[in-house]
C-alpha positions in Angstrom: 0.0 0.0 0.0 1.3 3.2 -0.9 1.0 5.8 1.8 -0.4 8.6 0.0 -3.1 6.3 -1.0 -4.2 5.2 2.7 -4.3 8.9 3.4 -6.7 10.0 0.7 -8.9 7.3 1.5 -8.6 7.8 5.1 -9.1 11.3 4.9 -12.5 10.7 2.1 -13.8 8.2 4.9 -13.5 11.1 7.4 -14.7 13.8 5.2 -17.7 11.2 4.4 -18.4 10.5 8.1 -18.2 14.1 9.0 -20.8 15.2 6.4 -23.2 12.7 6.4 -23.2 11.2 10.3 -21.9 13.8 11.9 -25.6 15.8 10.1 -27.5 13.2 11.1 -26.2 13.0 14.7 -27.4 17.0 15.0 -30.8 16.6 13.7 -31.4 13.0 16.1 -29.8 15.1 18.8 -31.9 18.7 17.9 -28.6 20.8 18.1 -29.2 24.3 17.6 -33.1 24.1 17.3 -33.7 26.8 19.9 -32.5 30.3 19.7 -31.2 30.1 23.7 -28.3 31.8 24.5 -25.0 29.3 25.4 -23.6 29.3 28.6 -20.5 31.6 28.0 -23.3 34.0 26.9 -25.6 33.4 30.3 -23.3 32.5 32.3 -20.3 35.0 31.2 -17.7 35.7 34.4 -14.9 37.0 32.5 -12.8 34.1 33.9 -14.1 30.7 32.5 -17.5 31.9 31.0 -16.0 33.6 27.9 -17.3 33.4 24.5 -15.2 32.8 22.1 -15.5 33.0 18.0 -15.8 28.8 16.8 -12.1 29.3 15.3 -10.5 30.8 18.3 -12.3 28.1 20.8 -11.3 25.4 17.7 -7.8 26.1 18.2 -8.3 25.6 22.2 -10.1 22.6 21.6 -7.8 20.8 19.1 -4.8 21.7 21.2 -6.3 20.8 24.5 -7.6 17.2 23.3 -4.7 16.2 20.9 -1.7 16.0 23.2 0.5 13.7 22.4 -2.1 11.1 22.4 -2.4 11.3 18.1 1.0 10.9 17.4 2.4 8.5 20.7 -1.2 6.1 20.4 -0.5 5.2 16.7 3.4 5.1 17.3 2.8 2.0 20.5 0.1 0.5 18.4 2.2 -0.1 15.1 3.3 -3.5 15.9 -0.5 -4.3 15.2 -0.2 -3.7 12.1 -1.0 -0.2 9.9 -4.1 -2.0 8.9 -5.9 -3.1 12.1 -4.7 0.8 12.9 -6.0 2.4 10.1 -9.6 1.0 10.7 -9.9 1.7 14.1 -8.9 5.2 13.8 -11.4 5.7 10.7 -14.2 3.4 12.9 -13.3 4.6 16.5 -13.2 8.2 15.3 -16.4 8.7 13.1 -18.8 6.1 15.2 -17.0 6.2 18.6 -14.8 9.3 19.4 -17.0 12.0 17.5 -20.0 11.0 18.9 -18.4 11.1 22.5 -16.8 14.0 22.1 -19.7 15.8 20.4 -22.5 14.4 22.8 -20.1 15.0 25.8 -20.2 19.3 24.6 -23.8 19.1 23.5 -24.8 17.8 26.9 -22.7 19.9 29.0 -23.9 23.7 26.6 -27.2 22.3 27.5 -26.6 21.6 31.3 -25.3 25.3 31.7 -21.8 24.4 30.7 -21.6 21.5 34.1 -19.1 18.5 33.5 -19.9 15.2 32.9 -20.2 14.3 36.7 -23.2 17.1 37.4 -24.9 15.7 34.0 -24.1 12.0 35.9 -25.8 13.9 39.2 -28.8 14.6 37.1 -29.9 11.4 35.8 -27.7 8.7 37.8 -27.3 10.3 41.4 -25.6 11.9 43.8 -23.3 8.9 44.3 -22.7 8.1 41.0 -21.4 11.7 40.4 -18.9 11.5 43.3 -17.5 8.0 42.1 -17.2 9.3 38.5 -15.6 12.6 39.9 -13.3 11.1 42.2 -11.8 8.9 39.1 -11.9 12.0 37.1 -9.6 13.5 39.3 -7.3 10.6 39.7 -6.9 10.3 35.9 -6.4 14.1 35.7 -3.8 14.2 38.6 -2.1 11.4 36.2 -2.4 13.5 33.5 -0.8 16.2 34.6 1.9 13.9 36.1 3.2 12.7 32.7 2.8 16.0 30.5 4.6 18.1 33.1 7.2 15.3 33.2 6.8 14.9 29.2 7.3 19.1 28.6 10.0 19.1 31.2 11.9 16.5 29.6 11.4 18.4 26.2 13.1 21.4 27.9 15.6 20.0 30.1 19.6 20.4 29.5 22.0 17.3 29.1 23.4 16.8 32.6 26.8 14.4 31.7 28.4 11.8 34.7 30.2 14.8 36.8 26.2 16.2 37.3 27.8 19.5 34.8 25.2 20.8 32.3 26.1 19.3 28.6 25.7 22.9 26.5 26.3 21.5 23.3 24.1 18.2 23.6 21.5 21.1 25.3 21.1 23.4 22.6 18.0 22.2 20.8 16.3 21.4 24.0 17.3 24.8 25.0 16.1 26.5 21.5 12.4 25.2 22.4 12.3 26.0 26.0 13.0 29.8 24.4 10.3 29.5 21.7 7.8 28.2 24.3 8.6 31.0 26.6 8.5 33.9 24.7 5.7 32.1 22.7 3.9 32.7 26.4 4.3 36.6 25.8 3.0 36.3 22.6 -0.1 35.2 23.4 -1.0 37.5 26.3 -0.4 40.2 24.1 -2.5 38.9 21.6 -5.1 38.7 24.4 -5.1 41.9 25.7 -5.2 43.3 22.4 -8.3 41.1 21.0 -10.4 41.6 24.4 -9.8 44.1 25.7 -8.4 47.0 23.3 -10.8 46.0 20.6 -8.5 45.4 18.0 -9.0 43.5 15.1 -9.1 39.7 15.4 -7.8 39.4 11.3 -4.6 41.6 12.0 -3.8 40.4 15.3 -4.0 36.7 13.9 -1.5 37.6 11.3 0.8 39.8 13.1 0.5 36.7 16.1 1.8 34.4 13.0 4.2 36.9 11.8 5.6 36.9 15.7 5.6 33.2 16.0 8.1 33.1 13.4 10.1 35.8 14.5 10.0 34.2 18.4 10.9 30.2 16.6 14.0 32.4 14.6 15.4 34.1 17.7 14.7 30.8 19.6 17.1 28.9 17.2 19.6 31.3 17.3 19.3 32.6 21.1 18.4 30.0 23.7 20.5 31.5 27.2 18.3 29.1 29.1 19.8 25.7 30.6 17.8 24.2 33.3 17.6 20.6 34.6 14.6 18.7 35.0 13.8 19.0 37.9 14.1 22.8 37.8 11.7 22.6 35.0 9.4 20.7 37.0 9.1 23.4 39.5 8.7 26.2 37.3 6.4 24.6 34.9 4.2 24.3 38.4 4.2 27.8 39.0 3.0 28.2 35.7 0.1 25.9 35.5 -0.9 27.1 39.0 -1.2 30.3 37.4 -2.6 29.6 33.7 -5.2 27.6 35.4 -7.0 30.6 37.8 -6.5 33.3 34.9 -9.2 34.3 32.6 -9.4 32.2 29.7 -8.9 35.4 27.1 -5.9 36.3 29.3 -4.0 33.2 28.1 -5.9 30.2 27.6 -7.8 31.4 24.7 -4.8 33.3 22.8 -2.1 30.9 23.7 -4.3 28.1 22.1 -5.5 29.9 18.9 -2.3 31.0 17.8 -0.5 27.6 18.9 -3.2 25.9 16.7 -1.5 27.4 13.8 1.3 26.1 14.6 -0.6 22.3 15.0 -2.1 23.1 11.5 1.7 24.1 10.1 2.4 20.6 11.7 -0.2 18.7 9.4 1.0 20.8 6.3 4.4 19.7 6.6 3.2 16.1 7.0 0.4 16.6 4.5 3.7 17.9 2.0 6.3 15.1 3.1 3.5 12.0 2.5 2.2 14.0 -1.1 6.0 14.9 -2.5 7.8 11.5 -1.0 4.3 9.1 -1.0 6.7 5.8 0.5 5.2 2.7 0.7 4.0 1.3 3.9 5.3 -2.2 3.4 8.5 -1.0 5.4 6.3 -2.0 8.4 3.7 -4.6 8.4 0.7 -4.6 7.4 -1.0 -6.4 10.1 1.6 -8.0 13.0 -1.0 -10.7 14.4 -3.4 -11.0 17.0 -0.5 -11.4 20.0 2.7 -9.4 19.8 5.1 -10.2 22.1 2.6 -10.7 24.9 0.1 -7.8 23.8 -2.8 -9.3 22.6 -5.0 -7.1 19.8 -7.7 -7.3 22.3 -7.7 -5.5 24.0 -4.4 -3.6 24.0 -5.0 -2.2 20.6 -8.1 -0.3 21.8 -6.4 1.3 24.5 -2.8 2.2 23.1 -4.5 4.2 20.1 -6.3 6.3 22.3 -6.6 9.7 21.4 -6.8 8.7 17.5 -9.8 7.3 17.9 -11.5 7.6 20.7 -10.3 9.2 24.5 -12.4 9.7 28.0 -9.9 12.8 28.7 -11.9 14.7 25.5 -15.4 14.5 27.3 -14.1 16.3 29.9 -12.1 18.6 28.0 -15.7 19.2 25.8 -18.1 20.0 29.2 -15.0 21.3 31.0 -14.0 24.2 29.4 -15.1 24.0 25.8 -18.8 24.1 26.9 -18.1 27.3 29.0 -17.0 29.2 26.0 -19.2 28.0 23.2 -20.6 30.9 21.6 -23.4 29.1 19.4 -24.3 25.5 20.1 -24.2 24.9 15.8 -20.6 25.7 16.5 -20.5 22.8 18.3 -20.5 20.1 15.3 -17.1 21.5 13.9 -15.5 21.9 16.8 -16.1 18.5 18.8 -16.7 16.3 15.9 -14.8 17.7 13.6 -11.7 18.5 16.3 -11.7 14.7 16.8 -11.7 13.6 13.1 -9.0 15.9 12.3 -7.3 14.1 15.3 -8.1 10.9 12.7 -5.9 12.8 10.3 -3.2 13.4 12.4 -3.3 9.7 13.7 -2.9 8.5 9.5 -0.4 11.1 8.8 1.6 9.5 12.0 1.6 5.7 10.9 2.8 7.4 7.6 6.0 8.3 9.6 6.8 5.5 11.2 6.3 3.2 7.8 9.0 5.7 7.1 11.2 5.9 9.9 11.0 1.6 10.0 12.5 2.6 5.9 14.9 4.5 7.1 15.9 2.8 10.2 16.5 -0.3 9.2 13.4 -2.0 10.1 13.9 -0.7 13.9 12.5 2.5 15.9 14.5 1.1 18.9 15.8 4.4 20.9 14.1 6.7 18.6 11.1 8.0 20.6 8.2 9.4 19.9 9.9 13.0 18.8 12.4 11.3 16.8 9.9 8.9 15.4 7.5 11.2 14.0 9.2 14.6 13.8 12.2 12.5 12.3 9.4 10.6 9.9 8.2 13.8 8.3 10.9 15.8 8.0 12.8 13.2 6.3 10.3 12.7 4.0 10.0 16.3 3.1 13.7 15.8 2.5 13.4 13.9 -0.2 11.4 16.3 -2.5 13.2 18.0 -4.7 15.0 21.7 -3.4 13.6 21.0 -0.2 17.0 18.9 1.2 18.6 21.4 3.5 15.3 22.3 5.2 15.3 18.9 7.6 17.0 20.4 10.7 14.3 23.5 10.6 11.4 21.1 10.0 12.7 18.6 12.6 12.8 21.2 15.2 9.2 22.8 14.2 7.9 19.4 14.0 9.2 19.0 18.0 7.9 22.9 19.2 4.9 21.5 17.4 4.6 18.1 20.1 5.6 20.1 23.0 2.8 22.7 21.8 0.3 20.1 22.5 1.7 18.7 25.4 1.6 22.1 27.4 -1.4 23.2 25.9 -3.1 19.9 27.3 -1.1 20.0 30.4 -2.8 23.7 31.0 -6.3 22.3 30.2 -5.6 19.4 32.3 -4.6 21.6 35.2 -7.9 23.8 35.1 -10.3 20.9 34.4 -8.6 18.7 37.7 -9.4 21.9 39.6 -13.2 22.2 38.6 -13.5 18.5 39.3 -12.1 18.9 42.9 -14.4 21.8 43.7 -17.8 19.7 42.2 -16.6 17.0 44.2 -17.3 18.9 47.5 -20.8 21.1 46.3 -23.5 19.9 45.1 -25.7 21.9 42.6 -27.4 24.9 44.2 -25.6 24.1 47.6 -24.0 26.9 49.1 -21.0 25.4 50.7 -19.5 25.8 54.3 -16.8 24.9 56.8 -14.1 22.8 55.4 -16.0 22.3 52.1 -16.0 26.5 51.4 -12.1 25.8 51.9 -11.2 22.7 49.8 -13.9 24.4 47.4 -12.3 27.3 46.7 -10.7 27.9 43.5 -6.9 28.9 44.4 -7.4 25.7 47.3 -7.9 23.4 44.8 -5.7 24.6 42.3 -2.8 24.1 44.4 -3.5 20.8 45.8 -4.0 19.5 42.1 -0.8 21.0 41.1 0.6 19.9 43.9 -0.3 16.0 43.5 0.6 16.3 39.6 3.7 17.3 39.5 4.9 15.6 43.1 3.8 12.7 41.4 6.1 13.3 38.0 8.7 14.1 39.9 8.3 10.7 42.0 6.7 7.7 39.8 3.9 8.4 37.9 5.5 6.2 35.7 5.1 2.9 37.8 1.5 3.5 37.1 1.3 4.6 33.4 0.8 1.4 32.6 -3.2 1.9 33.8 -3.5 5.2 32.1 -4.8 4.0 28.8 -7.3 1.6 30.3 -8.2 4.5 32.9 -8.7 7.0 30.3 -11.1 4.6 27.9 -12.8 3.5 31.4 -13.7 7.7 31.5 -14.6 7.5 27.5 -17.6 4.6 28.2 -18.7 6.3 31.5 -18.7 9.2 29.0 -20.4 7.9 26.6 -23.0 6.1 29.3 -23.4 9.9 30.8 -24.5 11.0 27.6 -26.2 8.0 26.9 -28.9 8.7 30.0 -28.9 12.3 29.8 -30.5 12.3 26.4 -32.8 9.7 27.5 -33.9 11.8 29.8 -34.7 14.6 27.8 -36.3 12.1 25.0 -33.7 12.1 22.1 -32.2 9.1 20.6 -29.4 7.3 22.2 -29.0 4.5 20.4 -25.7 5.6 18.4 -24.1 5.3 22.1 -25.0 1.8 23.4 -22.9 -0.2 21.4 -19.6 2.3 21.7 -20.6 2.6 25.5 -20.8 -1.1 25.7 -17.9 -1.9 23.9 -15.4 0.2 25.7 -16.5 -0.5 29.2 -15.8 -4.2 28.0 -12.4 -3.4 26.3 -11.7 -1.7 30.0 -12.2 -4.6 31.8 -10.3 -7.0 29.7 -7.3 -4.5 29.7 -7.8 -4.2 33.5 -7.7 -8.1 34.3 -5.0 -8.6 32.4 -3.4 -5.6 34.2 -3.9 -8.0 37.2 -2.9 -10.7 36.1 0.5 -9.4 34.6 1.5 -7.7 37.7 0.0 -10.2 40.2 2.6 -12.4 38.1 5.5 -9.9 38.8 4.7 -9.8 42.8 4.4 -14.0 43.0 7.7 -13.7 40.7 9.1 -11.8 44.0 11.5 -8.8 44.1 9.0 -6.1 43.0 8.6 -2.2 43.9 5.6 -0.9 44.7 5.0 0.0 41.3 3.0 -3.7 40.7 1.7 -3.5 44.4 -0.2 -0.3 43.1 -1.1 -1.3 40.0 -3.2 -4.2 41.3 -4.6 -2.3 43.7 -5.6 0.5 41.4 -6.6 -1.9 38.6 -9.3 -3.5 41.4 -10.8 -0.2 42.4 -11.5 0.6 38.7 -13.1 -2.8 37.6 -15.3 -2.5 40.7 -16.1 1.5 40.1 -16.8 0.2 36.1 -18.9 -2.6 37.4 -21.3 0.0 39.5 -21.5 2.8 37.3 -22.6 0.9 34.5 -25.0 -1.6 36.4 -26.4 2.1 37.6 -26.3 3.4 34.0 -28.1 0.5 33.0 -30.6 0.6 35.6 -31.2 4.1 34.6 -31.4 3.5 30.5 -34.1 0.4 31.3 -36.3 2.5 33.3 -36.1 4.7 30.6 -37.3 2.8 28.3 -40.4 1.5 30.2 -41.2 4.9 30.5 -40.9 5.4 26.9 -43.2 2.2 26.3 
């Protein structure tokens, strides 16, 4: 199969999907019948209540959801297979991920901008809400754990054997770290100018461009900065402490509008290297069997992709903050739906690098990494197009601001979204809290124990227990999908299009837990283990059980349902 192929009909099958289901999902659903103002309209605070125009909030949205979940799923699932790949990202996307993603904003603009646990609270419970918030959190804390670790690591100097700084190993680290940071400036210009001088979104947007490029050619020239990890750690702390409490058109808005250009710069670059190069894919194979070295299909397939086709970290992402600054719910469609197909399109563009980088290589990605994997992919591709030789280096290094873009851009969403979840866990709808709920309620409070647990925790481990975070986060994309799944039940739209995807991840969970168990139970009998198995049993328990109970309460709740309905 040639590469450029699979793309154009990967990207017709999402073009198809987006058109036709995608429609069809808004007129079951009834999106934008009424003419009722959206949340960031009713609701507007000036700090997360902020409308925003569909291609500024698109630009949050993609950032925030994409990560490095797009470009790392596809890279760990490749030993599937690009086939078995390929049509789960084109299935999981159009008839699993969009429709989660999509229902997941659609219920929450409806539910004056509330997450997925008050939307739980309002058809499943009280208790249901707290068990679904309290994992919620958990997986968010976890989050923030690996992208502050992931960003840090991305910035961090060479520290050689004596414990000196490496400068010369350090400089392209360095050169990003500079980007990022004066990108940062950028952006709260950009803010203060759009909201509150008035000035004209079209200029700023291309004088925001224009200063992007100016910021990535002093970076690569002018990088004074050379910090260790841990270093990193801290500051990047401070600075999610802060970027989470500040009004969203201070920085979250600008920072993620003008980063999306440089996420859509990413995707032209690929979009060039797999048109001008178009290798074939038979450098890796086309499907690697049903049990590769130990990882069986099923599950593990299902849970490594992730992001590229369907993730439980988007719902909340959707009712978390997207939903607060929707400015018309028919925005909604392009945004959620279409946000997570054009993940789709970056998942295909990624398998197109590493059929590459296997060409390349040798046959082997051993050592490469992600970064190298895909950034080293595409560039060298681009390579190979005539004139277009000595622009590698420059590519390879835009490809990598372009991966830590998404990384800190989720890492900052994360951050804000763990600290609305830890002040619904303690008040209930209407309630006005007191005593020791008013403190652990209160915004800066629980902004700082978050931060606090997230990067303490990548600074420590968090990578003992990675190993649960892709069957944590699809356990959170079928309670998703169940939320949705009751809510519009309740309100008497059709649900249908979410029983089998709820169903089928919540099964795909449990699997990947018990054999979670079963691996590591095998490594503490083995004897000699940390407490990195010791937790991942534990942990891998709690969830089956908390899967178990939600969705025996979910479907409790769609069967009376549907005696009402009879």
């Amino acid at each position: 199969m040639n590469s450029l192929v699979l793309l154009i009909i990967g990207i017709a099958v999402l073009v198809c999907g987006y058109i036709f289901y995608g429609g069809w999902l808004c007129k079951q659903w009834g999106v934008g019948e009424t003419n009722e103002e959206t949340p960031a309209h009713t609701m507007e605070d000036g700090v997360d209540y902020v409308p925003a125009k569909a291609p500024v909030l698109m630009g949050h949205h993609f950032s925030s959801i994409a990560g490095a979940g797009p470009i790392t799923g596809p890279i760990n699932a490749a030993a599937f297979g690009w086939l078995p790949v390929t049509l789960w990202v084109l299935i999981g996307g159009i008839f699993f991920g969009g429709v989660h993603d999509f229902g997941a904003l659609f219920a929450s603009v409806r539910h004056k901008g509330q997450s997925i646990g008050e939307i739980i609270a309002s058809t499943m419970g009280r208790r249901a809400k707290r068990l679904f918030l309290i994992f919620a959190y958990l997986t968010l804390v976890l989050v923030v754990a690996a992208f502050a670790s992931i960003v840090a690591g991305t910035f961090a100097a060479t520290v050689d054997e004596a414990g000196a700084i490496d400068v010369a190993a350090s400089a392209s680290a360095a050169s990003v770290a500079m980007i990022s940071l004066m990108f940062i400036v950028v952006a709260i210009l950009f803010g203060f100018l759009v909201y509150r001088r008035g000035a004209s979104m079209g200029v700023c947007t291309i004088v925001g461009i224009i200063a992007i490029c100016i910021c990535m050619g002093v970076g690569m020239n002018f990088h004074p900065i050379y910090l260790t990890n841990s270093t990193w750690m801290v500051i990047i702390g401070i600075y999610i402490a802060v970027a989470s409490v500040a009004p969203v058109w201070i920085l979250l808005q600008p920072r993620d509008y003008l980063s999306s250009f440089l996420l859509y710069a990413m995707l032209a670059v690929a979009l060039v290297g797999v048109i001008g190069a178009h290798p074939s894919m038979d450098a890796m194979p086309m499907f690697g069997g049903f049990n590769v070295n130990g990882s069986y299909l099923f599950p593990v397939l299902f849970t490594t992709v992730a992001c590229g086709a369907i993730s439980g970290f988007h719902s909340l992402v959707s009712s978390g903050t997207t939903s607060k600054q929707l400015d018309k719910e028919t925005d909604a469609k392009p945004i959620a739906y279409g946000g997570m197909l054009l993940e789709c399109v970056l998942a295909i563009l990624t398998l197109c690098a590493v059929a590459y980088s296997y060409k390349v290589n040798g046959g082997t990605l051993d050592g490469l990494g992600a970064v190298g994997i895909f950034a080293g992919g595409i560039s060298k591709m681009v390579a190979t197009i005539p004139g277009l030789a000595g622009a590698e280096g420059i590519l390879y290094k835009l490809l990598s601001l372009a991966y830590s873009a998404f990384c800190l851009t989720s890492l900052d969403t994360a951050t804000r979204l763990a600290r609305f979840m830890f002040q619904e866990l303690w008040v209930d709808e209407g309630e006005e809290p007191t005593g020791y709920k008013k403190v652990l309620s209160n915004t800066y409070v629980a902004t700082i124990i978050s931060v606090v647990l997230g990067v303490g925790l990548g600074m420590t481990g968090y990578a003992k227990i990675w190993g649960l975070f892709g069957a944590a986060n699809q356990l959170l994309a079928g309670l998703g999908l169940l939320a949705v799944a009751t809510w519009l039940g309740n309100i008497g739209k059709n649900n249908k299009m979410f029983l089998f995807p709820m169903g089928f991840m919540l099964v795909v969970t449990i699997c990947s837990l018990l054999l979670t168990i079963k691996t590591q139970f095998g490594l503490i009998t083995a004897g000699g283990a940390d407490w990195g198995p010791y937790a991942q049993v534990i942990i891998a328990c709690l969830l089956v059980v908390l899967a178990v109970i939600l969705a025996i309460e979910g479907i409790q709740t769609l069967t009376k349902q549907a005696k009402a309905k009879a």
